[in-house]
C-alpha positions in Angstrom: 63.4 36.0 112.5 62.8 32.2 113.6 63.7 29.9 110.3 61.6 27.1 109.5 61.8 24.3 107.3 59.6 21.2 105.8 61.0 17.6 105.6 60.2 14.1 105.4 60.0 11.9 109.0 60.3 8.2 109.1 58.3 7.0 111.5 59.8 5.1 114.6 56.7 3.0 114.8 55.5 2.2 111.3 58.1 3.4 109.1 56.3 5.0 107.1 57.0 9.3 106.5 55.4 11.9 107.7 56.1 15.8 106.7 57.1 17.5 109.8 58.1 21.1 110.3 61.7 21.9 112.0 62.9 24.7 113.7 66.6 25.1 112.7 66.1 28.5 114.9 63.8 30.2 117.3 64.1 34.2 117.5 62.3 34.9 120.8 62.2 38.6 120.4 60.8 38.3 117.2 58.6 35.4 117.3 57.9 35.1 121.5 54.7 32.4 120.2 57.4 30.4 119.4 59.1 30.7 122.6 55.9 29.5 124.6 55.9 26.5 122.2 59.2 25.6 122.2 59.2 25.2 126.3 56.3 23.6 126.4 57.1 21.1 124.3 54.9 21.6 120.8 57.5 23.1 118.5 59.4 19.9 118.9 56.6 17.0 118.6 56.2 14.7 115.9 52.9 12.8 115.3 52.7 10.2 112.3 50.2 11.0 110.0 49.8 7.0 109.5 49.9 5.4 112.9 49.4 8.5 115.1 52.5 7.6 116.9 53.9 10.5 118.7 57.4 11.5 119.7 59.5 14.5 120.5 61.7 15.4 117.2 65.7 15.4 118.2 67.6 18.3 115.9 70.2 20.8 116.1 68.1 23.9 117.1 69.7 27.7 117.5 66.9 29.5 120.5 68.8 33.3 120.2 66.9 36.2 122.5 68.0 39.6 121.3 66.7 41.4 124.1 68.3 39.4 127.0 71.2 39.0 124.8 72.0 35.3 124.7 72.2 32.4 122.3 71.7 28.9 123.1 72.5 26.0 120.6 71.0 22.6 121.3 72.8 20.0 119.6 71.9 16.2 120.4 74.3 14.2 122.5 77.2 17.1 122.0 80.1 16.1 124.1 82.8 19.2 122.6 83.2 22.2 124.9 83.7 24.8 122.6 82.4 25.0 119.1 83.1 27.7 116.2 79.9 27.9 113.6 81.8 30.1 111.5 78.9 31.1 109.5 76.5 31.9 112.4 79.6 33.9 113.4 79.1 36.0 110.3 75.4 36.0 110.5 75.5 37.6 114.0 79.1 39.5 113.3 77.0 43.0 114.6 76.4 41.5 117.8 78.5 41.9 120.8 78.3 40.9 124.5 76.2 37.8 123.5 76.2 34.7 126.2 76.4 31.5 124.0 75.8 28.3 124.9 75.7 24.8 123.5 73.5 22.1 125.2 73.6 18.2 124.5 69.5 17.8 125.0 66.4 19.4 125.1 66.0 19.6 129.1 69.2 21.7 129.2 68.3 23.8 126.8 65.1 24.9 128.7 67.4 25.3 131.4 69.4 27.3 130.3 66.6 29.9 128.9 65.5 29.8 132.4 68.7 30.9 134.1 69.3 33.8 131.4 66.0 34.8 131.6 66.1 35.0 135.1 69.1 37.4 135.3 71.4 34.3 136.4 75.3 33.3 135.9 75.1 30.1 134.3 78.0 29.0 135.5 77.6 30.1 139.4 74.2 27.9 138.8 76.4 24.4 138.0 78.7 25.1 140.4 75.5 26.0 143.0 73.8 22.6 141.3 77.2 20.5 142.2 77.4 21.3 145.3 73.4 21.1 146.6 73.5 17.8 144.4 76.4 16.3 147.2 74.2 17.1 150.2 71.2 15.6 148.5 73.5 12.5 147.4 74.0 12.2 150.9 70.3 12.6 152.2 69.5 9.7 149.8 72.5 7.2 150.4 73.6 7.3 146.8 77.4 7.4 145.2 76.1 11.1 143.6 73.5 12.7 141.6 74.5 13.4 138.3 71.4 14.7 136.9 69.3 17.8 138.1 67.9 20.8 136.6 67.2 24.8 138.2 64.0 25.1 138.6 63.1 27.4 141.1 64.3 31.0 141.4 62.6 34.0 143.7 64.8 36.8 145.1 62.1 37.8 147.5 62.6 34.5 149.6 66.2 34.5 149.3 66.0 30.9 147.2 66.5 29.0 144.5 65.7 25.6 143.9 66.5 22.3 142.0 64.6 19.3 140.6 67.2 16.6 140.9 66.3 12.7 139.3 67.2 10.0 141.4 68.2 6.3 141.4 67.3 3.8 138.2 63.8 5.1 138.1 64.5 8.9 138.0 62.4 9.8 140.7 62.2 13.9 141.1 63.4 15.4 144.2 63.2 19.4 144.7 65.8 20.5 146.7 65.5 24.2 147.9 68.8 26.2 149.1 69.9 30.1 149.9 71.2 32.1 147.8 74.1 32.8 149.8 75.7 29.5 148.2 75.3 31.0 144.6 77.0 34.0 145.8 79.6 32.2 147.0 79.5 30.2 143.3 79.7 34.1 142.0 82.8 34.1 143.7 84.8 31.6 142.0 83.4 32.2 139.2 85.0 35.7 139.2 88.4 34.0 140.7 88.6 31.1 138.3 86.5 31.3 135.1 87.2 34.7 134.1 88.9 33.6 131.0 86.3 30.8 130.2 84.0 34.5 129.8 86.1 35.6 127.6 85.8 31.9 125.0 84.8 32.4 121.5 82.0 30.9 119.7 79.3 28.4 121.8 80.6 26.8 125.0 79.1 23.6 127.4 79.1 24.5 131.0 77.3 21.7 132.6 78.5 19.2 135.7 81.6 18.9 133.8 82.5 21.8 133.5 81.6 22.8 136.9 83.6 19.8 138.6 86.8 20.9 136.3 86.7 24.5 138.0 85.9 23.4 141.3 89.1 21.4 141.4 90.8 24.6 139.9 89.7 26.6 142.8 90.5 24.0 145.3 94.1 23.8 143.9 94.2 27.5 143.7 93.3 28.1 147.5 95.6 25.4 148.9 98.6 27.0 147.1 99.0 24.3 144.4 
């Protein structure tokens, strides 16, 4: 069951509080309304009851899918790899086989549901996301592209895509590419990240994570 609770808001704008609903977790098996709302946005939106302000609430938030068997745990600005919640580890002791996932904001969170939804490796996805995110560095005459999100995924057409953010003003750029590369990403996954499968608890692979393999695999092939 998705767990809910009441508390008091200060308002950004006016100061005063407002008494806003939070999410601590969102079961999507259970409670797939709250699912729809969470990705669109709704679950997480604040509006002062004073000025009519509105704003997008920033909390830890546990989004768990039973059926597709993966846990992701958004927690603002988190900059750990691994972390050990010893008692969600007891409340979900049962469960085995479980991807989980920590994410430092609310756009990789959504990402994330996306990729386990859609039968994806999260981690052949960064390291498909690093290297598409070069070429389009290169397209655009920038240093790199640090941040870009999945967002396009069909088997029939043999493509997935990404919406990348580029330059001071974050424009989006949609950058489409075979699946072939991903399936190459599969493969070093499977050469170098075995053991990162294996991790306890919730871990962060993003860019980071993704760059920190790729040199793994480099040194690994060149005999280092």
């Amino acid at each position: 069951m998705s767990n809910v609770i009441s508390k008091e808001i200060s308002c950004p704008q006016c100061n005063e509080t407002t008494s806003a609903h939070l999410y601590i977790s969102v079961n999507a098996t259970t409670d797939p309304e709250f699912r729809e709302k969470l990705l669109s946005g709704k679950l997480l939106s604040f509006k002062c009851e004073n000025c009519s302000h509105e704003g997008r609430l920033v909390y830890p938030l546990l989004y768990n899918d039973m059926k597709k068997r993966f846990m992701v745990y958004l927690i603002p600005e988190i900059d750990r790899f691994q972390l050990e919640d010893r008692s969600l580890e007891e409340d979900y002791r049962n469960l085995k086989g479980i991807k989980k996932r920590i994410t430092p904001d609310f756009n990789s969170l959504k990402e994330k549901i996306f990729i386990f939804e859609s039968g994806l490796d999260d981690m052949a996805v960064e390291l498909t996301k690093l290297a598409i995110s070069e070429s389009v560095a290169k397209k655009h005459d920038l240093k790199r592209v640090d941040e870009g999100y999945l967002s396009m995924y069909n088997r029939e057409t043999n493509t997935m895509g990404f919406t990348y953010f580029l330059g001071e003003n974050h424009e989006p750029f949609v950058q489409s590419a075979r699946l072939e590369i991903y399936a190459k990403s599969l493969k070093i996954v499977e050469k170098v990240a075995s053991s990162d499968k294996k991790l306890s608890g919730f871990i962060k692979i993003d860019r980071e994570w993704a760059e920190n393999t790729l040199f793994r695999y480099k040194r690994i092939i060149n005999g280092k």
